[in-house]
C-alpha positions in Angstrom: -14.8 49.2 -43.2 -16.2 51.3 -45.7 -13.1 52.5 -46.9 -12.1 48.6 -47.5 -15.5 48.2 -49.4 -14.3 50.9 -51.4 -10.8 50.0 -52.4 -12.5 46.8 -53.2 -15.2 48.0 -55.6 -12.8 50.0 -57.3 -10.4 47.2 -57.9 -13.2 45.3 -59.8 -14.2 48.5 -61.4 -10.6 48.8 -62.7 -10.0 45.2 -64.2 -13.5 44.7 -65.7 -16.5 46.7 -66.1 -18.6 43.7 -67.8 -20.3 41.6 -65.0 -18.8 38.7 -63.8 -20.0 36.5 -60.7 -17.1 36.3 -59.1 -16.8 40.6 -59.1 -20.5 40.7 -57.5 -19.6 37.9 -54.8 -16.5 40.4 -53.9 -18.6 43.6 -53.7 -21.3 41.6 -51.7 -18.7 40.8 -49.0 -17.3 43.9 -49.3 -20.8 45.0 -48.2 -21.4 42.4 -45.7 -18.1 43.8 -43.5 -19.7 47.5 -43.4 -22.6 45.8 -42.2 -21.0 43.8 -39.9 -18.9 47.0 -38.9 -22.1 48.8 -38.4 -23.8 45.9 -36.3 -20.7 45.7 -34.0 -21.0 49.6 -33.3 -24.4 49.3 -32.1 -23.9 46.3 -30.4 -21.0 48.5 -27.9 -23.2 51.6 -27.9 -26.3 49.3 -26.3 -23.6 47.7 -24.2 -22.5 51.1 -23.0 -25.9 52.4 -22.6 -27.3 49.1 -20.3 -24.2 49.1 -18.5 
């Protein structure tokens, strides 16, 4: 997931560097599935552990 939060950061980036709400909403879900990503890891792990 963090390589998709990348390639999506550096897509903005590339078409505009001024700020526009619609770039920050992408980057903000871009962050939100890393997140998820990371939340879903530790969810098995503690799965794996109690089980």
């Amino acid at each position: 997931m963090e390589l998709a939060n990348t390639a999506i950061e550096t897509v903005v980036d590339r078409i505009s560097e001024e700020t526009h709400p619609l770039s920050k909403k992408a980057k903000y879900i871009g962050s939100a599935m890393v997140f998820f990503a990371i939340m879903m890891a530790l969810l098995v792990w503690v799965l794996m552990l109690l089980g």
